[in-house]
TIVO-2410 file (N, C-alpha, C; in nm, 3 decimals):
# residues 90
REC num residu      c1      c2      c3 atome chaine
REC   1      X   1.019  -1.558   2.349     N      A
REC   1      X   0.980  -1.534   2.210    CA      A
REC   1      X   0.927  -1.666   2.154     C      A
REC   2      X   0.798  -1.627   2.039     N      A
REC   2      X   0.765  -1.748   2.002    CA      A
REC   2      X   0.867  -1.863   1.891     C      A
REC   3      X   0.854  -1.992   1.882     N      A
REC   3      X   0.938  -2.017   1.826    CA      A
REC   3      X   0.936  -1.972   1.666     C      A
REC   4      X   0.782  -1.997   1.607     N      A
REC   4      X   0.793  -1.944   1.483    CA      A
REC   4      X   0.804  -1.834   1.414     C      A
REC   5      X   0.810  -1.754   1.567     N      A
REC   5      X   0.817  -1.600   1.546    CA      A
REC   5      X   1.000  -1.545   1.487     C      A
REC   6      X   1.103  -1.666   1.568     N      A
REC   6      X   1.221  -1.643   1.562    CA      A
REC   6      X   1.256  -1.728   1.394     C      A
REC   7      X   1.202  -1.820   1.401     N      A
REC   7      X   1.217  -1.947   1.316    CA      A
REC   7      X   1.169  -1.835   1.172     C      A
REC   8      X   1.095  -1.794   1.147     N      A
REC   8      X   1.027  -1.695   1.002    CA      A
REC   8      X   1.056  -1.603   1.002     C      A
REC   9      X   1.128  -1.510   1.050     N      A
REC   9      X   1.166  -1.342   1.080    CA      A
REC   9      X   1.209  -1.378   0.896     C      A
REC  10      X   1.182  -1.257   0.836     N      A
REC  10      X   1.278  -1.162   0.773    CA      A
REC  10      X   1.382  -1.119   0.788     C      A
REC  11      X   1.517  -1.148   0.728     N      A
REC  11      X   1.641  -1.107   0.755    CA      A
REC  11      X   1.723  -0.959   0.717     C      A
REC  12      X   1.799  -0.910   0.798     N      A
REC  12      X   1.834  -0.769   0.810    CA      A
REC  12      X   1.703  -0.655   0.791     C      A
REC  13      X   1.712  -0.570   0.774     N      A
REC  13      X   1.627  -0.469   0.764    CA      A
REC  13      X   1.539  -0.465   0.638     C      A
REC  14      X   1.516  -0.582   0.592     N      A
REC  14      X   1.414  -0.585   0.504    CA      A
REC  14      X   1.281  -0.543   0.521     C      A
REC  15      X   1.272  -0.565   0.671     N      A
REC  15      X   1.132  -0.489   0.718    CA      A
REC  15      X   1.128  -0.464   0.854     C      A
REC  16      X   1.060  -0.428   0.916     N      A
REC  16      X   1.008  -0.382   1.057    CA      A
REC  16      X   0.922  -0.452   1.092     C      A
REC  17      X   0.880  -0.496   1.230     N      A
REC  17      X   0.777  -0.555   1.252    CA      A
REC  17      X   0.695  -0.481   1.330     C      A
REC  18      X   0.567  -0.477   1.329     N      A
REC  18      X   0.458  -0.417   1.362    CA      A
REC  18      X   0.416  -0.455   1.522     C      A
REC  19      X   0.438  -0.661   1.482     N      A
REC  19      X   0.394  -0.702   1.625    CA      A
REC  19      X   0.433  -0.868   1.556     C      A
REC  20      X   0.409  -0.927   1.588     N      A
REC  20      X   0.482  -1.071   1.639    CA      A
REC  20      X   0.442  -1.135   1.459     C      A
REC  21      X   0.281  -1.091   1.418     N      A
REC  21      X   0.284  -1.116   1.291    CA      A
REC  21      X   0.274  -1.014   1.138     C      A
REC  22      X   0.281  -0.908   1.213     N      A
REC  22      X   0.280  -0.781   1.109    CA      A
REC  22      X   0.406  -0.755   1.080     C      A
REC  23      X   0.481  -0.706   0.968     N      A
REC  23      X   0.549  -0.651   0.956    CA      A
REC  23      X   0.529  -0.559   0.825     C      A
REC  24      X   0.598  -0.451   0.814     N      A
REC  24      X   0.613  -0.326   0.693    CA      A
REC  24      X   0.750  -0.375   0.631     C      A
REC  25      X   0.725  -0.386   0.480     N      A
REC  25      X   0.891  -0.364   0.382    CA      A
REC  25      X   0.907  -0.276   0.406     C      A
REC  26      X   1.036  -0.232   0.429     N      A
REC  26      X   1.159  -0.119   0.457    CA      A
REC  26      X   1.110  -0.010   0.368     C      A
REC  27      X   1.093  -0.009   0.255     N      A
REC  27      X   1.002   0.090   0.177    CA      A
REC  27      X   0.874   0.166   0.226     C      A
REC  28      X   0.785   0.043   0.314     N      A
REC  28      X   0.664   0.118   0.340    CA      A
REC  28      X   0.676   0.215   0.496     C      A
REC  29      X   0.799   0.158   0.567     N      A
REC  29      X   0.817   0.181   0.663    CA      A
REC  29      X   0.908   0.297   0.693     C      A
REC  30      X   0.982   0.354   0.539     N      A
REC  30      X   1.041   0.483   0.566    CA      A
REC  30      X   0.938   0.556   0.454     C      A
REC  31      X   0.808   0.545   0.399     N      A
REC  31      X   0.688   0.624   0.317    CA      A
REC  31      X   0.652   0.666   0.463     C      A
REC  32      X   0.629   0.540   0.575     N      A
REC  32      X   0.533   0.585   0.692    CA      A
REC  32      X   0.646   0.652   0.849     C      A
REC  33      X   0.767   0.621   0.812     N      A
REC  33      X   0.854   0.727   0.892    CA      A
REC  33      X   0.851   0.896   0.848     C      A
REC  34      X   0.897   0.870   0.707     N      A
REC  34      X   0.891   1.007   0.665    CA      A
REC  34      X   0.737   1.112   0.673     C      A
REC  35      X   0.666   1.054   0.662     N      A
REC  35      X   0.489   1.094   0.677    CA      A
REC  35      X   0.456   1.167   0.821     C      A
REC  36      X   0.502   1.051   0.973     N      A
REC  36      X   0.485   1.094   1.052    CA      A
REC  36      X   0.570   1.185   1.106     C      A
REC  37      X   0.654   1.167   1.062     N      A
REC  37      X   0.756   1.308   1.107    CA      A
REC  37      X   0.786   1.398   0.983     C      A
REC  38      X   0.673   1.457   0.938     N      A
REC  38      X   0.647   1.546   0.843    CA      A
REC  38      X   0.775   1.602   0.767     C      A
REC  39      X   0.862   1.503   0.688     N      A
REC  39      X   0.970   1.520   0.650    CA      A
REC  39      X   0.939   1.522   0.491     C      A
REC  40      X   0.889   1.528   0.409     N      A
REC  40      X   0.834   1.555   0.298    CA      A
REC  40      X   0.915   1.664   0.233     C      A
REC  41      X   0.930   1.787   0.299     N      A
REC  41      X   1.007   1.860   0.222    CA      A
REC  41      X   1.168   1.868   0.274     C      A
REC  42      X   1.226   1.779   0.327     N      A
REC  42      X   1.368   1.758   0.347    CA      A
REC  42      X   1.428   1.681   0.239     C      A
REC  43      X   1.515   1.758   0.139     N      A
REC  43      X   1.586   1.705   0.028    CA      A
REC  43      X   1.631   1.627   0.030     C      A
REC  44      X   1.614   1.480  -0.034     N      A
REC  44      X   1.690   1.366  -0.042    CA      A
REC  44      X   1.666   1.265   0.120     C      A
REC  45      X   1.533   1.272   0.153     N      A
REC  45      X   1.499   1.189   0.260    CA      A
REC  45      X   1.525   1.071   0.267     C      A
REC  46      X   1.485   1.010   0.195     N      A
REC  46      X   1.456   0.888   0.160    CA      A
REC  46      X   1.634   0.812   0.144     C      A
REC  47      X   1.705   0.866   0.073     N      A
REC  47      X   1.832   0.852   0.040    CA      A
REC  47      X   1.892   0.855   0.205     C      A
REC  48      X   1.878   0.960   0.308     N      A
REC  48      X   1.910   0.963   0.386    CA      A
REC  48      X   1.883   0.840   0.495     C      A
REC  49      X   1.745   0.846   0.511     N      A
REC  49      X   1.682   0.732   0.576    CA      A
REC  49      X   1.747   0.600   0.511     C      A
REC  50      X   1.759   0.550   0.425     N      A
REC  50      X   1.825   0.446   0.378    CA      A
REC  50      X   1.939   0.396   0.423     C      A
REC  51      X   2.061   0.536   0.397     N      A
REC  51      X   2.173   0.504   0.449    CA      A
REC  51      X   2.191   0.522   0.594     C      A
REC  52      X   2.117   0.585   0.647     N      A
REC  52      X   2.144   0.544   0.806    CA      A
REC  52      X   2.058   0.447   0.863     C      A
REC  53      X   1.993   0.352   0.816     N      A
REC  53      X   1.940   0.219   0.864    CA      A
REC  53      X   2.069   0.128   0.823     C      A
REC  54      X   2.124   0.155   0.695     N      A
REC  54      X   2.272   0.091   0.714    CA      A
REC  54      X   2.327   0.038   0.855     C      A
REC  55      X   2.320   0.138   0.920     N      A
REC  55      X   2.441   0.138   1.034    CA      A
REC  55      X   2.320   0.103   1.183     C      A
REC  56      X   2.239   0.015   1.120     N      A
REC  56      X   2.094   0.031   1.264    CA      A
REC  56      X   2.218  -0.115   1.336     C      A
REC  57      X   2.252  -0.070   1.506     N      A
REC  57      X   2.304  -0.159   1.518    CA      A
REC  57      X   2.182  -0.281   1.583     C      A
REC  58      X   2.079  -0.289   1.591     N      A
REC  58      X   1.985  -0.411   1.604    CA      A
REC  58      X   1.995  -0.542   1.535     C      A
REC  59      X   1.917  -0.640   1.625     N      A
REC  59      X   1.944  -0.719   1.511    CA      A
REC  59      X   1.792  -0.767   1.470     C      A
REC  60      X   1.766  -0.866   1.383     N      A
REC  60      X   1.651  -0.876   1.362    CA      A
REC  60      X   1.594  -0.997   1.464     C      A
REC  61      X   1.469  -1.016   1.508     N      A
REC  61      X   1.348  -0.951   1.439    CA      A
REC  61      X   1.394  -0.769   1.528     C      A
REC  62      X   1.343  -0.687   1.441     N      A
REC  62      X   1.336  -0.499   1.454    CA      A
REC  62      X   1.161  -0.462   1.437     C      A
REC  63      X   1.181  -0.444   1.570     N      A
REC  63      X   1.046  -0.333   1.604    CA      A
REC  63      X   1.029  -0.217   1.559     C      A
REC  64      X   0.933  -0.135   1.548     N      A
REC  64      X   0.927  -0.064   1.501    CA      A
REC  64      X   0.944   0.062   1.565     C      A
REC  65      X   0.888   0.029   1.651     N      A
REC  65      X   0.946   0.175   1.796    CA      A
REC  65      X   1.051   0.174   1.846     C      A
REC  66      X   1.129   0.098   1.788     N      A
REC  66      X   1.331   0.047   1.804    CA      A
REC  66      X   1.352   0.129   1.699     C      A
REC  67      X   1.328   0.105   1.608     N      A
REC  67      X   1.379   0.179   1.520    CA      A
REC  67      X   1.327   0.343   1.427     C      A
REC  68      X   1.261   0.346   1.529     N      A
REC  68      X   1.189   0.510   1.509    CA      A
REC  68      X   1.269   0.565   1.625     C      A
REC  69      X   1.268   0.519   1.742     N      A
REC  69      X   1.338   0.592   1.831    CA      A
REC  69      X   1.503   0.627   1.832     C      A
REC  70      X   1.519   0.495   1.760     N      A
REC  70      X   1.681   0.492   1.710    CA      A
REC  70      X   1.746   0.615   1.603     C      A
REC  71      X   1.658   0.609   1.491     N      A
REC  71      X   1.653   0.730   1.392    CA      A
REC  71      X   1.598   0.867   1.408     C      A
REC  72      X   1.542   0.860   1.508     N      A
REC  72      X   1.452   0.994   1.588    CA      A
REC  72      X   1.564   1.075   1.675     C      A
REC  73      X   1.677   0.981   1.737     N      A
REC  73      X   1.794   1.033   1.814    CA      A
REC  73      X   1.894   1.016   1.770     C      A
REC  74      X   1.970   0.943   1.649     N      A
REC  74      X   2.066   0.953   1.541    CA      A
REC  74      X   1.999   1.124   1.449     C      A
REC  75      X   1.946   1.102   1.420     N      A
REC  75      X   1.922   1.238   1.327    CA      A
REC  75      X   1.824   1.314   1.401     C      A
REC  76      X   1.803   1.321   1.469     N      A
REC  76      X   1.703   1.422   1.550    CA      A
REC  76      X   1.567   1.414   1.509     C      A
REC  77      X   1.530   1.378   1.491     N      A
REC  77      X   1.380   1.422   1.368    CA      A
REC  77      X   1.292   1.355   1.527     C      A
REC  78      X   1.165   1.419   1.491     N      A
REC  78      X   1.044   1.409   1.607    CA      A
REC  78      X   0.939   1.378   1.518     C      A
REC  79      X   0.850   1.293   1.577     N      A
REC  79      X   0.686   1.267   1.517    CA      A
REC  79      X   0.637   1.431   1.525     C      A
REC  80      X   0.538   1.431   1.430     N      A
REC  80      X   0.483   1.530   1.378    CA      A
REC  80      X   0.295   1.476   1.373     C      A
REC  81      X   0.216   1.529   1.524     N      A
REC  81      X   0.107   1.505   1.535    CA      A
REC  81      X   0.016   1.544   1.451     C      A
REC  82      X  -0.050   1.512   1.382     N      A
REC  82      X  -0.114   1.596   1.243    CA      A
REC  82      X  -0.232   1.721   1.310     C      A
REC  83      X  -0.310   1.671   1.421     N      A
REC  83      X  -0.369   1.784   1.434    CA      A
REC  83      X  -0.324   1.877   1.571     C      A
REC  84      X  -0.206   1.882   1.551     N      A
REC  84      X  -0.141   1.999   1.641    CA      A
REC  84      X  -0.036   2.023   1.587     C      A
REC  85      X  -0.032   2.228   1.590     N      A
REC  85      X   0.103   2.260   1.539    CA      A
REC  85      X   0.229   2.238   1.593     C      A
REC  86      X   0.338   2.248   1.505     N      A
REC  86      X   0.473   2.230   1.582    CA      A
REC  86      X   0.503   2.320   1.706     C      A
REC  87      X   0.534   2.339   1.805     N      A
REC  87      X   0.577   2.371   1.894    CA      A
REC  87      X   0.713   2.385   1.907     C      A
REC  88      X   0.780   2.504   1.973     N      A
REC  88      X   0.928   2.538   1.946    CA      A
REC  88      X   0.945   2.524   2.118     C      A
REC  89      X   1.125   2.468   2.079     N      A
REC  89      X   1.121   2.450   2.209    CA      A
REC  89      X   1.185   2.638   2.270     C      A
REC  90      X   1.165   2.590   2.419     N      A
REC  90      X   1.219   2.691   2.498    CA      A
REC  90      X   1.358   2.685   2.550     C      A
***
């Protein structure tokens, strides 16, 4: 890891990182969790998503496909491809 990459991180889940110099605030990053996994009409999302990043056991710097996959298999939820319908499983 780079050094200034470890040396400047953002601390706890204030944000996600994109890639070594991107990162999303925790805000934009559960607007763009909830979006891709077409969770929009699940009551109190956001509230939910919040409190279970609480308990993200990672530490920082947090990727972003760490922590989609983490919350994708804590609560089940799946990406939602926009131009293909949902598919049920068998």
């Amino acid at each position: 890891m780079r050094d200034d990459f470890a040396i400047n991180q953002v601390g706890g889940l204030a944000c996600v990182y994109l890639s070594m110099t991107e990162h999303l605030q925790l805000d934009c990053f559960i607007r763009n969790y909830i979006k891709t996994r077409n969770l929009h009409s699940v009551e109190d999302i956001d509230r939910i998503l919040r409190a279970t990043l609480q308990h993200y056991p990672g530490q920082p710097p947090v990727m972003v496909n760490e922590v989609n996959a983490w919350i994708d298999k804590t609560l089940g939820y799946r990406t939602a491809h926009p131009d293909f319908a949902q598919l049920e499983d068998l």
